[in-house]
N, C-alpha and C positions, 0 to 999 in steps of 0.2 A: 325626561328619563324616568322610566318608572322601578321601584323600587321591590323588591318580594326576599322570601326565604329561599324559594327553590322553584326553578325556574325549568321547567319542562320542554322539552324540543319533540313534540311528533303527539299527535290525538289519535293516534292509534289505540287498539286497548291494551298495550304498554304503558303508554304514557298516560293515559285517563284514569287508569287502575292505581296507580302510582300517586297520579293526582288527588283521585279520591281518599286513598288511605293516608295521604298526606294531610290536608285538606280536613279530615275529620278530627283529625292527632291537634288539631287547630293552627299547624302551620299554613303560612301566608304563598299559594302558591299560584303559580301565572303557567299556561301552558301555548304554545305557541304553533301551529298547523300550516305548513306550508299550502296545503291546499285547501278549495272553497267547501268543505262538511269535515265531518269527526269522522274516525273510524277506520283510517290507514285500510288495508287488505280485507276489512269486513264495508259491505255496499250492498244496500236491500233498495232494490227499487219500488215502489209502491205505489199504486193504481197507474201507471205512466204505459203510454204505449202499449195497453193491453197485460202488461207484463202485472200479478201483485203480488208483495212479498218473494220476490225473486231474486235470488241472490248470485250478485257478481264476482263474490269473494267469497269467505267462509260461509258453510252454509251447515255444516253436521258439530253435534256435540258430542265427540264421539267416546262414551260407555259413560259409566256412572261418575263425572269427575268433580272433583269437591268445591274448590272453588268458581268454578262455571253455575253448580247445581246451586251453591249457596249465593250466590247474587240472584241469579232468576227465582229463587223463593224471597229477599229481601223486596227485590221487584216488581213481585206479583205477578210475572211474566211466565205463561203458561207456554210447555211444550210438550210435544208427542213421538210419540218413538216410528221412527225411517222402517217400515217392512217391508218385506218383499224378496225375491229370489233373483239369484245371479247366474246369468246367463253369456252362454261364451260362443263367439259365432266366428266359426273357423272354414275354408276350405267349401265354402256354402250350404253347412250344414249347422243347425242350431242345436248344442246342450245346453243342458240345467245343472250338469254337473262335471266338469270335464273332468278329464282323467288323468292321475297322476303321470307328472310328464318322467319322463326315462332318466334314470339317473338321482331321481330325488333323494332317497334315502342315502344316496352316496356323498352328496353334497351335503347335507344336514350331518353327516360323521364331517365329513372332509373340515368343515368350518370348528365345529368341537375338537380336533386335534392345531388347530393353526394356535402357535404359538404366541407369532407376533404378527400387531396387523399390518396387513397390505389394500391395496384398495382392491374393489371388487373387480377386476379388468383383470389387475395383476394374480389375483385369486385362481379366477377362472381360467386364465391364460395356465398356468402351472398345473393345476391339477384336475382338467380337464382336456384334455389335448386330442384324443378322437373325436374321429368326424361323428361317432354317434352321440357325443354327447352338443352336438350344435344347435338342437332344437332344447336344450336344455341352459343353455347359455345364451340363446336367443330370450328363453322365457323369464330368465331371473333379471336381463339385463332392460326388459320392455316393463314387470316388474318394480325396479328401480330407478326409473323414470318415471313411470307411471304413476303410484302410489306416494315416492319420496322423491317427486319431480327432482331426481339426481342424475349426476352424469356418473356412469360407471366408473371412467378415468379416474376420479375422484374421491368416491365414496367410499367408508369404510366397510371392511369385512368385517370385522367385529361389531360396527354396528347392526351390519344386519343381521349375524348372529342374534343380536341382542334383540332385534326387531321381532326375527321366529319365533324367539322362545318368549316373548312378553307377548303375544298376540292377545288382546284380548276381545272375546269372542261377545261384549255386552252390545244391549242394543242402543244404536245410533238414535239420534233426537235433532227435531227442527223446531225451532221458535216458531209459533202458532204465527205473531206477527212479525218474525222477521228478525234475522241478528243484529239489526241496526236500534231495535226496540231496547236491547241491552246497552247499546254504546249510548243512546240519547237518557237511560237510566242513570248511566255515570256521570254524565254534562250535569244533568240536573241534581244530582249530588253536590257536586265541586261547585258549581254555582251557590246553591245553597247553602253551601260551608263558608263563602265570602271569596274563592276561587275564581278566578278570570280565563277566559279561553279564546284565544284569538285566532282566526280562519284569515286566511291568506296573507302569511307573516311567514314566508320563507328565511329561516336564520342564514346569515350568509359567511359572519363572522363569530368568534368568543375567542374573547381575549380573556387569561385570565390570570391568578395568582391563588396562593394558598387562602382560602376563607371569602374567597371575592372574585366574581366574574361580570366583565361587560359583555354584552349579546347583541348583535347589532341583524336587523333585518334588511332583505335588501331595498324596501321602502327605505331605508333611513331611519328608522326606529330604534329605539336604543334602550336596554334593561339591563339592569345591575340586580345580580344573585348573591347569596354566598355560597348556595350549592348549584350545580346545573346537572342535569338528567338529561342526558342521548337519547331518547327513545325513538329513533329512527329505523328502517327497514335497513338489514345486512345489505340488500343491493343497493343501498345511498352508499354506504362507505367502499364497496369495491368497487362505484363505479366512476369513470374518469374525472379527472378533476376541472374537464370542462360540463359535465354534466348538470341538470338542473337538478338542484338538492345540498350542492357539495359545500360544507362547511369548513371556512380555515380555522382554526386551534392555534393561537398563539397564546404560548410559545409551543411546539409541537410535544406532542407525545409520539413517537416513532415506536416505543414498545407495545401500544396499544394499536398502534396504525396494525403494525406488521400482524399483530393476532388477529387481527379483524379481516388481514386478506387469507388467512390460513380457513376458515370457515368454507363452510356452504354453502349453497345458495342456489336454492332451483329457480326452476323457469317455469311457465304454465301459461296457458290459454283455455279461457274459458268462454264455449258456448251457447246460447241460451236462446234457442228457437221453438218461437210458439206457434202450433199447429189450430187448425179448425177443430181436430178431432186427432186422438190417438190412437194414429191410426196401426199404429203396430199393436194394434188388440182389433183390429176388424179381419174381416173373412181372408184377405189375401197374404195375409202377413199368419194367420194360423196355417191356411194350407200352404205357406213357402216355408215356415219351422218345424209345419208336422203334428203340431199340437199350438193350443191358445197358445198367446204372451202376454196372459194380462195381468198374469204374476213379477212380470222385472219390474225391480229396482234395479239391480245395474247389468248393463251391458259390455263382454268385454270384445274386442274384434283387435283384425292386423288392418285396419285399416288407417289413412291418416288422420284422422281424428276417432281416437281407439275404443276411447271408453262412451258411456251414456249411462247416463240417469234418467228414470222419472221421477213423480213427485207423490209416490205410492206410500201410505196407502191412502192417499186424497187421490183421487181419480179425476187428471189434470194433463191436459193437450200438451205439456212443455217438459221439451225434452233435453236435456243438457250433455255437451259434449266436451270434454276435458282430454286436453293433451300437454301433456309434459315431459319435464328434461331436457336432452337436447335437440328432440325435433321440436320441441318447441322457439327453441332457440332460430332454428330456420327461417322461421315466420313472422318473425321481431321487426321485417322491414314491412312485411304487406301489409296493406289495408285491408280495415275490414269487412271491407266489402268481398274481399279475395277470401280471407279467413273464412268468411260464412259461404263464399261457394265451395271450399273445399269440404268441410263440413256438412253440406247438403249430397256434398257426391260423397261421400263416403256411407252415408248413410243409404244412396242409390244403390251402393253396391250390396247391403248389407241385407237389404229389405226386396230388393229386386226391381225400384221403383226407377223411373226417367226421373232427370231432373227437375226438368219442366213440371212434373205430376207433382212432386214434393213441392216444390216453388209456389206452385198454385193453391197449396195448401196452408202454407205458410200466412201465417198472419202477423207476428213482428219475432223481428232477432235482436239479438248485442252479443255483441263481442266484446271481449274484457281482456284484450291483453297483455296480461301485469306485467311479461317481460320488457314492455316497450313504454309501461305507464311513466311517465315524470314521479320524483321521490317515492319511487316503490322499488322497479328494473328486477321483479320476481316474487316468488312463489313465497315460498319459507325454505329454512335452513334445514341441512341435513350435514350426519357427521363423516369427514374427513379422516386420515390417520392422525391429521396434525388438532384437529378439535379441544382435547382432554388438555393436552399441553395450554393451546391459546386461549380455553377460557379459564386456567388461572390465573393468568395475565388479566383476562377484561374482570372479572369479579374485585378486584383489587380494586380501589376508589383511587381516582389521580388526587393525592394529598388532599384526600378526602372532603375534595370540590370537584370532583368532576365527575358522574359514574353513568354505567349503560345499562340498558334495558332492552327488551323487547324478547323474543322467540327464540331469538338465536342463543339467548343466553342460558336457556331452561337447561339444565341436565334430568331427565326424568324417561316414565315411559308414553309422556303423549307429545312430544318433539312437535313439531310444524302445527302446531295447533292453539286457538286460541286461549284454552286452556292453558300450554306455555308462555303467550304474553300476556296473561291476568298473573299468571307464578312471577314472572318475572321482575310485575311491575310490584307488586305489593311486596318480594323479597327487598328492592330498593330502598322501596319506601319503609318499611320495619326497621331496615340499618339504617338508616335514616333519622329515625324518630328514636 
């Protein structure tokens, strides 16, 4: 049995950030990773398969954000800003700027006079009710899936109020080598502090009491904390209690159980196909939009796999397609081999190409999909009506031995990002120390 101060559950950059700030403070800290690498929801593949510095999970640092910017300066870890133009491809015709959809400015007053919140379904159900306004409730609801892989049913109106009016418009940045460059920045910290990290230590048990917990793995491994740190993905805890991941808590916390099913929790699939050549910048693809495309960065479409990225402004064959919310949810049984043919036909339809022609071009894929991953089961968290209420409940420490971390726990304006679980984990750790 081995012994520590604080005893970490999830190498995600929750629990690594957490660790490191732990770990420096000179407490003695053990971190434990259900799966084989570090770095929960952040996955950079490198030189493998054609694919380098590709990223299966976070892959933007999105605007000037303090603690993101100030570890990659302690790190030495350079990165460069995401440019390029967004392009919308509707009814088979391509803009660079679409146009304000009908009813916007109605909806922007409508959300400023709501009182109290409702979710976004129940929103638009009430104070949208003509059929003219359906191509508008169509777009905020693809929107909010898309962006805050949220299910409508669900999500708050207030938050996305809150979303509108915080937009901010700074520019996006990609790690030169990769978001995993940052996570293995952290290991080698905590290590170096006299920190231990263990990869394929699924917790399966914590038993605990005031000032003292035993942690049992489902190896049979066994650690004694006085403190323990949750730093696990929201979709470990809502997901069923036969699921791989699920931790029993004896003796139970049912007040924090129940706050934790009150939350968010998107869905997402992520696709990453790499081409011979990009080819949505050669001859056939300018005269099927009318004008080049060798200016997108993102692509938006009604297609089944909706959105697209390149890797601009590096001039680079791979093109990534992201789908979320609950049509992602749909796809949570398919293979992905199925995943990447729909993906390829969506993009036949978009580009005007056979699939065959695409296929042939094609030189490797991956599929990433989190909603179906083991100890992940989703995206990142978004806010609920019941949100505000439930994380007073989780920021409260269980008899100040037991506390949580990760994404879900941020209140701020960069939510699902990992900028939220760097906040989260070093907020831990500070009350902590």
């Amino acid at each position: 049995m081995e012994n520590t101060d604080v005893l970490i559950i999830g190498a995600g950059a929750a629990g690594l950030m957490a660790a490191y700030t732990l770990s420096k403070a000179g407490k003695k800290v053990t971190v434990l990773e259900a799966c084989n690498r570090t770095g929960g929801r952040i996955h950079t593949i490198h030189n493998a398969s054609f694919f380098n510095h590709a990223e299966l999970g976070a892959e933007f640092v999105h605007g000037n954000l303090p603690i993101s910017l100030n570890l990659l300066g302690k790190a030495g870890i350079t990165y460069h800003p995401a440019k390029g133009q967004m392009w919308h491809y509707r009814n088979g015709t391509f803009k660079q700027d679409a146009a304000m959809v009908e009813g916007w400015d109605e909806l922007i007053e409508k959300l400023h006079q709501l009182k109290h919140d409702v979710t976004l379904d129940e929103f638009l159900a009430k104070y949208f009710v003509d059929e003219r306004y359906n191509g508008l409730k169509e777009s905020v609801r693809q929107y909010a899936a898309g962006y805050d892989t949220a299910d409508p049913a669900k999500l708050s109106a207030f938050a996305m109020r809150n979303e509108w009016e915080n937009e901010d418009d700074s520019a996006q940045y990609r790690l030169d080598s990769g978001y995993c460059s940052l996570i293995n920045y952290l290991c080698e910290e905590i290590k170096q502090n006299s920190g231990f990290i263990y990869l394929n230590a699924p917790v399966s048990n914590v038993e605990w009491q005031t000032g003292k917990a035993t942690i049992s793995t489902a190896d049979g491994d066994t650690y004694e904390a006085t403190k323990v740190i949750f730093a696990i993905p929201l979709g470990v805890w809502q997901a069923h209690k036969k699921a791989k991941g699920h931790i029993t808590i004896s003796p139970e916390i049912p007040a924090y159980h129940e706050a934790l099913q009150k939350l968010g929790f998107g869905a997402i699939i992520k696709v990453l196909l790499q081409f011979d050549e990009p080819f949505w910048e050669d001859a056939e693809a300018t005269a099927r939009a009318g004008q080049s495309l060798d200016d997108i960065m993102f692509l938006f479409s009604e297609e089944t796999v909706p959105t697209w990225w390149t890797q601009l402004p590096e001039r680079s064959p791979l093109l990534t397609g992201w789908l979320g919310g609950p049509p992602a949810v749909k796809f949570v049984g398919y293979t992905n081999q199925q995943i990447m043919h729909e993906a390829v036909e969506s993009l036949t339809h978009i580009f005007n190409r056979s699939a065959d022609a695409l296929k042939e071009k094609l030189v490797a894929w991956h599929v990433a999909n989190w909603t179906a991953e083991p100890y992940i089961y989703g995206s990142y968290a978004y806010d609920t009506v019941h949100t505000t209420e439930a994380l007073k409940v989780l920021h409260q420490p269980v008899d100040n031995t037991l506390y949580f971390a990760g994404e879900f726990m941020y209140q701020g304006a960069s939510m699902g990002t990992v900028e939220a679980a760097l906040a989260s984990g070093k907020d831990v750790a500070d009350n902590l120390i």
